[in-house]
N, C-alpha and C positions, 0 to 999 in steps of 0.2 A: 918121427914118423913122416915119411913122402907126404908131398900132397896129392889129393889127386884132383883131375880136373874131368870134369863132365858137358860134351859139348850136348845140347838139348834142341828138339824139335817140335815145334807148335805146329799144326794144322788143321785142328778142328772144326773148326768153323770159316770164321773168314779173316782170321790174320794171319799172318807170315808169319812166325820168329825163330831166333836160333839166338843161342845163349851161350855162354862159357860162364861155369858157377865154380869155385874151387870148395871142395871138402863139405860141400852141401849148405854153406850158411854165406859164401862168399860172392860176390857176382862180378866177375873179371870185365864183360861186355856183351852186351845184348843189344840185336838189329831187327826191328816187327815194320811190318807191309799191313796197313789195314785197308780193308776194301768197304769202310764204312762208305765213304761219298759216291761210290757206285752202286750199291745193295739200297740206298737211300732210292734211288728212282725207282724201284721196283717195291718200298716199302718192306722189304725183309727182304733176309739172306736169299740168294737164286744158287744151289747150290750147284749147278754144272756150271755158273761164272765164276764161282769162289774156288772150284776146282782147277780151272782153267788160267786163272789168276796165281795158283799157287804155283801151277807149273813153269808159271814164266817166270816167278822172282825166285822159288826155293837156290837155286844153283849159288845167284848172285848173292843172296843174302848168304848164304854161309860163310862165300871169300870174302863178302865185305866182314861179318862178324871176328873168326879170325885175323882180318887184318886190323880190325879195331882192337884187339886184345893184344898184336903182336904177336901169336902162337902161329905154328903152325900143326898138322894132323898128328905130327911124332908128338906133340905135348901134351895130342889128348889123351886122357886114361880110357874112357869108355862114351860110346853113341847113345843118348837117350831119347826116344821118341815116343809121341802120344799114340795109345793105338784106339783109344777108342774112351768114352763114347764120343760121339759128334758124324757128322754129317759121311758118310763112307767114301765118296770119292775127294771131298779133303785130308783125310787121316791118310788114302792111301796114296798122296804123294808126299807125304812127311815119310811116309814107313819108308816107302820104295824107294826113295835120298838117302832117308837112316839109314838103309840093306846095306843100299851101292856105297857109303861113307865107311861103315865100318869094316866092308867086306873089302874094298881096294887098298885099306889100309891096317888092314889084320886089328881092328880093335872089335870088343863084348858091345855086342846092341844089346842094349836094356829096354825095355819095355816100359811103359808107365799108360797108369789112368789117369784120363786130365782131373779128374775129383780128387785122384793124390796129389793131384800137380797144385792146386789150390789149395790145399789145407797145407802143402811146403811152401808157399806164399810166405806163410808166418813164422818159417825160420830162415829167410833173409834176411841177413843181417844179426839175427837175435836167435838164438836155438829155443826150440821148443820145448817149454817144461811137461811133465808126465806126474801121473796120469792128467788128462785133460778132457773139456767135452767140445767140439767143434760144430758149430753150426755154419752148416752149407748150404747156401742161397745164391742161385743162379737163374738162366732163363732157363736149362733145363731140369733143376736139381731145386728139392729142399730135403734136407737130413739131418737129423742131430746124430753123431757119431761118436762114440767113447772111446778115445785111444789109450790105454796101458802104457805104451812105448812104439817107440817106430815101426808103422809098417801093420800094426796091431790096431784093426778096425773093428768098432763092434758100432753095429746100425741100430740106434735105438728107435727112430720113425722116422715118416718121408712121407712127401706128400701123395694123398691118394687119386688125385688128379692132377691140375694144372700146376705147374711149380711156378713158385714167387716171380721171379724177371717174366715168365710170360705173362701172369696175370696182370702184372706192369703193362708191357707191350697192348694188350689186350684192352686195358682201360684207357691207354695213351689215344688207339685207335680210335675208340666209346666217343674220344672228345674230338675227334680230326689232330693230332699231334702226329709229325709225321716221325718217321724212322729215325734211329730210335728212340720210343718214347721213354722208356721208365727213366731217364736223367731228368726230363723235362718234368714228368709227374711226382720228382723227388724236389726240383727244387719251387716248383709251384707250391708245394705241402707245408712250405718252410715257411711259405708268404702268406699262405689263408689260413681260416680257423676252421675248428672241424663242426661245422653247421647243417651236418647233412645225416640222417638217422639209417645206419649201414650194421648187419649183423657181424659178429665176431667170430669167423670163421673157425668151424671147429672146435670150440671153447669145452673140451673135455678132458679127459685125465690120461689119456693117450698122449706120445710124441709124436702122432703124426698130425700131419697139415690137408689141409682142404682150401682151396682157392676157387674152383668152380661157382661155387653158390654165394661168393662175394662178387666174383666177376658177373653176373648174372641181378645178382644186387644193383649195382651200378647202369646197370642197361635197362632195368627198370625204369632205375629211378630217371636217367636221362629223355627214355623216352615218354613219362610220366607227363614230366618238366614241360618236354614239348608240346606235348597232347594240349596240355591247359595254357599252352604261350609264355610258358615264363623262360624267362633266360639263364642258361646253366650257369652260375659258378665257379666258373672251371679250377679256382685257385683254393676254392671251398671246398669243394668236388674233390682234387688233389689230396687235400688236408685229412678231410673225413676219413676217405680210402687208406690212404699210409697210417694213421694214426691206426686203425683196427688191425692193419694188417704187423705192425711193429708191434703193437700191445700183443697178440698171439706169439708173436717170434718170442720175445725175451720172455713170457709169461712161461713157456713150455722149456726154454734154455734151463732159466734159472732152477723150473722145479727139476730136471733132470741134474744140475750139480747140485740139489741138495740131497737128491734120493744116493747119489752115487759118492757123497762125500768127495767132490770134487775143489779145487780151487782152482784152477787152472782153465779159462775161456778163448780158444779162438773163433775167428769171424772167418768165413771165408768163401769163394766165389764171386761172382762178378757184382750180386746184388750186394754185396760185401761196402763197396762205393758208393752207396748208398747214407747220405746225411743222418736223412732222420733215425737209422735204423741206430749208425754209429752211436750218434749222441745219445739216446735211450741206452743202448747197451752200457756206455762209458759212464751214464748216471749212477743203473742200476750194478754197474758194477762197484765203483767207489762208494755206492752206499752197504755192499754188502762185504765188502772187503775181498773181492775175486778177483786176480789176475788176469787181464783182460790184454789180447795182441788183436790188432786191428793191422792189417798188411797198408802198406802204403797204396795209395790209390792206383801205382801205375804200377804196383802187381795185382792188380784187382780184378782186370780184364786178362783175357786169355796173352799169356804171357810164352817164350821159352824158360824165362830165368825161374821160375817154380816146377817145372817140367825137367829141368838140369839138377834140383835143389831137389827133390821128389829122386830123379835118377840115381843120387848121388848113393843114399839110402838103400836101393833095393840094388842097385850094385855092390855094397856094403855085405846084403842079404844074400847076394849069391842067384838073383834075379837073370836071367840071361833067356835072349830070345835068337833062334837061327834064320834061312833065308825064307820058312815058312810061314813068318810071322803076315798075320793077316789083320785086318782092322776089324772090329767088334762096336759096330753104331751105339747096342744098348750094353757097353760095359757096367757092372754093378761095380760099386769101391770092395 
């Protein structure tokens, strides 16, 4: 059987990339532009600079990507690009590259959700076993998801407010941590103890998540702290926060593959790279005998090579978008 090759487009937010993956599990070479140390002076994304950024590297990163793979455009089978969700004028200079790439050189533009582009994270390298339950955890995204087989989404819950990586962000800010914080609130978590009395967000029999009324927690207790003079904790503070908010994640994972007769666990999105979360998961899962895929950390962040991997599949499906394709900020999976 031919192979095929997928060349992929990231633009979501504020990185670059462009991929070549072969046959959906392979990664021939991958070129990403992050605009993290810019977006840092401003303390989040500025999205008409992340836009404006993308339009001065997208071109170059492509020829440098294929020239790093040694292809050229006859090798590739099909154009994959992110249309949505994420920021509207970054997607729509990934689209409007993806149009002009496949339409100057007669190849299928494929379409993808970056939230599929994340859950194919976990079959780089290593193909994904089925049936499976996926928990997706990002700054805009938390979901536990049931997939059957490829391309086969079933949303079991999401959170009904702020999703995990912002509530990160959000508590990074609580303490003066500057952009971005939730690395910093992950690896602080790993160095204190949990000393700080914080509720357990959402603790019900539902799969969805709730993060507001923790983040709101913590702004309490912060400005409690100050009220009366005492000095924050910050590495206590850290601990406290992550440990409730990981006891929730794997508490509602696990019961959702026992209700569904599952074995099969993947991790996925940005909060994905996340320490403590991993380690909890990898405990609870070698204690319950669950096959458990954890992406590599540098597909963890918003990637091409999962977006080409993702591509690879609904071009499989018969997925095809034309030159009307348009970006969708709040795409659902």
């Amino acid at each position: 059987m031919k192979d095929t090759y997928i060349l992929g487009i990231e633009s979501s937010c504020d990185e670059t990339s462009i991929s070549i993956v072969k046959n959906g599990i392979e990664e021939i070479a991958t070129v990403t532009n992050t605009q993290i140390d810019i977006h840092k002076e401003y303390g989040g994304v500025v999205p008409e600079i992340a836009s404006r950024c993308h339009v001065k590297n997208i071109t170059i990163l492509i020829e440098e990507c294929l020239e790093k793979a040694n292809m050229t455009m006859e090798d590739i089978d099909a154009v994959a690009v992110t249309y949505g969700p994420g920021l509207v004028g970054s997607l729509l200079v990934g689209i409007e590259a993806a149009k002009t790439l496949a339409y100057v050189n007669n190849k299928p533009l494929v379409p993808v959700n970056h939230m599929s582009g994340h859950i194919y994270a976990n079959n780089i390298g290593k193909e994904m076993r089925f049936p499976l339950i996926a928990l997706v955890v990002s700054g805009g995204h938390t979901e536990l998801i049931y997939m059957e087989d490829h391309y086969k989404y079933k949303r079991l819950g999401a959170t009904l407010d702020d999703a995990v990586g912002e509530c990160y962000d959000k508590v990074a800010r609580i303490v003066n941590v500057p952009y971005p914080g939730g690395p910093t609130i992950d690896k602080w978590a790993m160095e204190g103890s949990h000393s700080y009395d914080l509720p357990l967000p959402l603790n019900d029999s539902t799969y969805n998540f709730s993060f507001s009324g923790l983040k709101s927690a913590v702004i309490n207790l912060v400005h409690n702290e100050e009220q009366r003079g005492n000095e924050i904790r910050k590495k206590d503070l850290a601990c406290s926060f992550q440990e409730v908010v990981v006891d929730v994640l794997v508490k509602k994972t696990f019961k959702a593959l026992k209700e569904y007769n599952v074995n099969n666990l993947i991790l996925a999105g940005g909060v994905a790279a996340n320490l403590g979360l991993r380690k909890k998961l990898t405990e609870e899962s070698e204690k319950e005998d669950i096959n458990l895929h954890i992406p590599d950390l540098k597909y963890c962040t918003d990637n091409a090579t999962m977006i080409a991997a993702s591509g690879y599949y609904a071009y499989i499906n018969g997925d095809r978008a034309d030159l009307t394709l348009n970006a969708n900020s709040s795409l659902d999976l």
